[in-house]
Structures are given as structure tokens and as C-alpha cells.
C-alpha positions as CSV (number, residue, x, y, z in Angstrom):
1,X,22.5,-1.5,10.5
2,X,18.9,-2.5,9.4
3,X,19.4,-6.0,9.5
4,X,20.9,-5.9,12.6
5,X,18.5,-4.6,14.1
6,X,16.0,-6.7,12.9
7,X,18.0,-9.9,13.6
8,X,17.9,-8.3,17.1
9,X,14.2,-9.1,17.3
10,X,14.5,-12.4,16.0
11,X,13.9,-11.7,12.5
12,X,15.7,-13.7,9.6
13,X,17.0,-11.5,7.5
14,X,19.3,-11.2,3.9
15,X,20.5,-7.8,3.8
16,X,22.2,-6.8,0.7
17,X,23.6,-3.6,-1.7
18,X,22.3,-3.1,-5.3
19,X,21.9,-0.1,-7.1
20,X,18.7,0.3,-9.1
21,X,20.5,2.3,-12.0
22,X,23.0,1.3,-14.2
23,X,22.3,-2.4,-15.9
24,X,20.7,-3.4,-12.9
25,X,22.7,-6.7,-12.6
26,X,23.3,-6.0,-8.9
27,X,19.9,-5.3,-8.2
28,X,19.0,-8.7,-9.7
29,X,22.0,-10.9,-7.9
30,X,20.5,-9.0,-4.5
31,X,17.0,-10.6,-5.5
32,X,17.9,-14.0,-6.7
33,X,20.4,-14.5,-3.8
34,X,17.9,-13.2,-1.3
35,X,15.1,-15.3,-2.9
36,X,17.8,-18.3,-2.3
37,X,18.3,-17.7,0.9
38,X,14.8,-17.6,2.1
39,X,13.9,-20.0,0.3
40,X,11.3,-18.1,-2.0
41,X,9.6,-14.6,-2.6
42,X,6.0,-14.2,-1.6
43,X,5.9,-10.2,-1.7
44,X,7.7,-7.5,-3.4
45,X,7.5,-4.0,-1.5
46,X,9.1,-1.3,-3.6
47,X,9.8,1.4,-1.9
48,X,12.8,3.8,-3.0
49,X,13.0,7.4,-5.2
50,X,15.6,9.5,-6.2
51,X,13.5,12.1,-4.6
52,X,14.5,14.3,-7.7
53,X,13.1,17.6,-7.9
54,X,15.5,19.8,-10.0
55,X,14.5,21.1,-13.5
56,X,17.8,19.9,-15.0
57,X,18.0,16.7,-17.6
58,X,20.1,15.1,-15.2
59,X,17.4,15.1,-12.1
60,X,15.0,13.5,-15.1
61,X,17.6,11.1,-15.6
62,X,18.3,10.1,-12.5
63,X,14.5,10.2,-11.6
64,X,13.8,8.0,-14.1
65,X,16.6,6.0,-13.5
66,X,16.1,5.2,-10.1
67,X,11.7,5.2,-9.8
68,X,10.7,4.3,-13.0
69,X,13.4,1.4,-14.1
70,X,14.3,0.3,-10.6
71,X,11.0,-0.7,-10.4
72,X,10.6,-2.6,-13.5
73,X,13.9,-4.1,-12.5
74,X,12.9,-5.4,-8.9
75,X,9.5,-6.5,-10.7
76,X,11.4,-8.6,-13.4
77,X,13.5,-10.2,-10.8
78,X,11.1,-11.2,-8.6
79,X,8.2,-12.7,-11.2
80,X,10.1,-15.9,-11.5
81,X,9.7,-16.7,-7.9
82,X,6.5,-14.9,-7.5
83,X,4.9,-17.1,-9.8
84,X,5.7,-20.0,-7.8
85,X,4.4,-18.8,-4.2
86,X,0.6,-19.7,-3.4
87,X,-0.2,-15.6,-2.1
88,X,2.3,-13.2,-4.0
89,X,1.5,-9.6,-4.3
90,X,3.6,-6.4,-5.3
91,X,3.3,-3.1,-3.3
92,X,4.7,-0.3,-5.3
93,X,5.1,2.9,-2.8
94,X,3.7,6.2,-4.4
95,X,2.7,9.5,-3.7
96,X,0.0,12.0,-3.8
97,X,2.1,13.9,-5.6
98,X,1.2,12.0,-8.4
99,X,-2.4,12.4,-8.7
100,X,-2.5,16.0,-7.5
101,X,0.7,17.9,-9.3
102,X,3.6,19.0,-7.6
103,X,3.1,22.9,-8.3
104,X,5.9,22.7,-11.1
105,X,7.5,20.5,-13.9
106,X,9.3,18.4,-11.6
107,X,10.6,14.5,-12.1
108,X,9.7,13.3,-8.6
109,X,6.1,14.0,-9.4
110,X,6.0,12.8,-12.9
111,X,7.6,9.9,-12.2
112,X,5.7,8.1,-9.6
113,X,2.3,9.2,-12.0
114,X,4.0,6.9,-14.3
115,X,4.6,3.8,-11.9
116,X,0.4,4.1,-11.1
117,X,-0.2,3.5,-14.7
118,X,2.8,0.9,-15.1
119,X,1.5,-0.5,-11.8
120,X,-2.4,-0.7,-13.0
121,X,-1.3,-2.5,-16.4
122,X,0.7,-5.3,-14.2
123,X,-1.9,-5.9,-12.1
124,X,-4.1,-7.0,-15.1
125,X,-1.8,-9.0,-17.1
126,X,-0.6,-11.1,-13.9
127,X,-4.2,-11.7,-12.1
128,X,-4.3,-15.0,-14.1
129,X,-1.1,-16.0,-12.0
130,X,-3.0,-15.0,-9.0
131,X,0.0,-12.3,-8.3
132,X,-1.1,-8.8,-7.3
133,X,0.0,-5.4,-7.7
134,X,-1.1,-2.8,-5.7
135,X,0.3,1.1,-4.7
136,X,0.0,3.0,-1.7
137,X,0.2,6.7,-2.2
138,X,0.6,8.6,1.2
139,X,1.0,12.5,1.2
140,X,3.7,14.3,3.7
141,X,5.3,11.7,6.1
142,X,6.9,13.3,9.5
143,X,9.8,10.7,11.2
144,X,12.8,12.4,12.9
145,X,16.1,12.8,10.3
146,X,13.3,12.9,7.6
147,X,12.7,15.2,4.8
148,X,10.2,17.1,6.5
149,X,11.8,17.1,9.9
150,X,14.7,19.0,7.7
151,X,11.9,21.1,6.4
152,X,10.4,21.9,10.2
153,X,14.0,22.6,10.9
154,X,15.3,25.1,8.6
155,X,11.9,26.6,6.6
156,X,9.4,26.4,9.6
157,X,6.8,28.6,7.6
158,X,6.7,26.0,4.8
159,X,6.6,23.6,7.2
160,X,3.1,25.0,8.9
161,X,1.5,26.0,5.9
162,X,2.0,22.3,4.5
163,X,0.4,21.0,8.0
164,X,-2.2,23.5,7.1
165,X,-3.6,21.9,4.3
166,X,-3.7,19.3,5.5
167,X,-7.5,18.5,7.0
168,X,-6.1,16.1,9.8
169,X,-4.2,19.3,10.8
170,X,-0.6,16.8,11.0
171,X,1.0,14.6,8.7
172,X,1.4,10.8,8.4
173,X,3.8,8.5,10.1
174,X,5.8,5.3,8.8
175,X,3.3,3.4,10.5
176,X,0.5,4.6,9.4
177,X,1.9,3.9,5.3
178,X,3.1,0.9,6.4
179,X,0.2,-0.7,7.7
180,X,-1.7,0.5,4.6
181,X,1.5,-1.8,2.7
182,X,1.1,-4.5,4.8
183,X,-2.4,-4.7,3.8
184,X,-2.3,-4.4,0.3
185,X,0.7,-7.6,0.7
186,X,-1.6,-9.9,3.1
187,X,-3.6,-12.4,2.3
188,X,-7.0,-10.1,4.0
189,X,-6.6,-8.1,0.6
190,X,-6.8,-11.2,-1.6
191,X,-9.1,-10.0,-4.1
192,X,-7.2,-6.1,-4.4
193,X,-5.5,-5.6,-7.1
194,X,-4.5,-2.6,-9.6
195,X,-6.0,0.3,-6.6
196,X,-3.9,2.8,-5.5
197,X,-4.4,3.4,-1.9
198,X,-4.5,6.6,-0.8
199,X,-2.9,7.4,2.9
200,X,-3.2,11.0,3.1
201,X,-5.2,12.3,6.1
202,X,-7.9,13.4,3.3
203,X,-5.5,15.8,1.9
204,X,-6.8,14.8,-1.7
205,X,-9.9,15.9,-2.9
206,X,-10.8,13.7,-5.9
207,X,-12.9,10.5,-6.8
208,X,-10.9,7.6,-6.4
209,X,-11.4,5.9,-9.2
């Protein structure tokens, strides 16, 4: 339905079904084909999570699975083509829940903490290739059928007391984190690499460093 859409506004597009888990071979056939198709890669935007918060060994699992070697995965699959485009750059899309806690021992968390350090150490060893790799980190996003719509839905008061921490007094859209992406991936951040960008309304309180 995606790439439909976008084909509607004159897009080319190579929509395709892999699953991050498992041996990963789809996920790689998805890339390779896609990179075929279009002829090259020039960015990589990474943006998917089991969304696991359970305390069970399976939501680990899965979590892990899914964030952590997804990720390496689509990273693997791309660098062959990467290295051959003239303004390649990785955006790996984060949270704030991994630089300020999650309030419990939770994978979703945990996880995307780990990707910021996997995502700092890639960004060093490929600048010589000129390829960069970058994360965006928003807090709360808000889109109708979204998590938090769910939330605004069915547990209003959690709803207003997240909005309530929130400085900005709302929380971000897709637009907003997706501009911060599209950024990161252009050739206007040529000299960025290994920063996490935080899009979060100044819901953090730390020293970005």
C-alpha cells in the first residue's frame, strides 16, 4: 500500500517483504534486489523495533532479534553498495528512551542504548570510506493509529501526564523526526557523523555529548 502510494506521486519505488529475524537471508535478497533495481544505494534509513517491552526472555529475544541484529543485517547488506556511491550515509532511528531509562528493565529501552554505541563505533571505522552513520533519537511521537493515539484512547491520564513532561507541552510528529533523518542522510550534513540527534521538544535534560 506504501508503494502505491508513493508511485502515485511519481516516485520510483521497490517495495519488498523481509523479516529482520531469523538468518536474515530475506532481508538481504530485499536489499540486493532493491539495490539492483535502482541502480545503487546511497542511504540506508533503519527504522523498525519490535517495540518490546515485556520482562519475559522471549520479548529480549525478539527485541534483540529484531533492533539489535536487523540492524547489523541491513548495515551488512548495504556496505557493498554504499561503498561505491560518492555521498552514502546510515540513519539508524533511536529513542530517548535510550539515554534517559525507560522506568524499568525493559528490552525496548536497552536495546536501542545498544544500537547508539554500535552506531558510534561504525561511524569511526567507515569515515575513511567517506560513508556516515548517524541516529536520530526522538521522544513520544503522536500520528493517528499510532501507539500513543492507542494510549490517548484507552489510558487518557497517562496520556496527559506524558504531554506533561514534556516542556513543548505536545509531542512530536513524523515530520518533525523525519526531517531531522533527512538531514543527517543529505549531503548539507556532510561532515556529521557518529552524533545522535536528539528530536525531543527538550524533553531531555542532559549534555549532549
Amino acid at each position: 500500500a506504501t508503494a502505491a502510494e508513493l508511485e502515485q506521486k511519481g516516485v520510483e519505488v521497490v517495495g519488498h517483504v523481509a523479516d529482520l529475524g531469523g538468518d536474515g537471508a530475506s532481508l538481504k535478497q530485499a536489499i540486493e534486489a532493491s539495490a539492483q533495481k535502482l541502480g545503487g544505494l546511497d542511504i540506508l534509513v533503519q527504522n523498525v523495533s519490535a517495540m518490546a517491552v515485556g520482562p519475559t526472555e522471549a520479548d529480549w529475544e525478539k527485541s534483540f532479534q529484531t533492533d539489535i541484529l536487523g540492524t547489523i543485517r541491513s548495515v551488512d547488506a548495504c556496505l557493498p553498495y554504499l561503498e561505491q556511491s560518492t555521498a552514502a550515509a546510515i540513519v539508524v532511528v533511536g529513542t530517548t528512551a535510550a539515554i534517559s531509562g525507560t522506568g524499568g528493565p525493559q528490552p525496548y529501552g536497552a536495546m536501542k542504548a545498544g544500537l547508539l554505541h554500535y552506531v558510534s563505533g561504525l561511524a569511526h571505522s567507515l569515515a575513511a570510506k567517506q560513508i556516515r552513520a548517524n541516529t536520530v533519537s526522538p521522544s513520544s511521537v503522536y500520528f493517528e493509529g499510532g501507539v500513543w493515539h492507542r494510549v490517548k484512547e484507552h489510558m487518557p491520564e497517562r496520556f496527559e501526564q506524558t504531554i506533561a513532561r514534556n516542556p513543548s507541552g505536545r509531542m512530536a510528529t513524523p515530520e518533525e523526526v523525519a526531517k531531522a533523518v533527512v538531514y543527517l542522510a543529505s549531503p548539507c550534513a556532510s561532515f556529521i557523523t557518529g552524533v545522535n540527534l536528539v528530536v525531543d521538544g527538550g524533553l531531555t535534560q542532559r549534555v549532549q555529548f
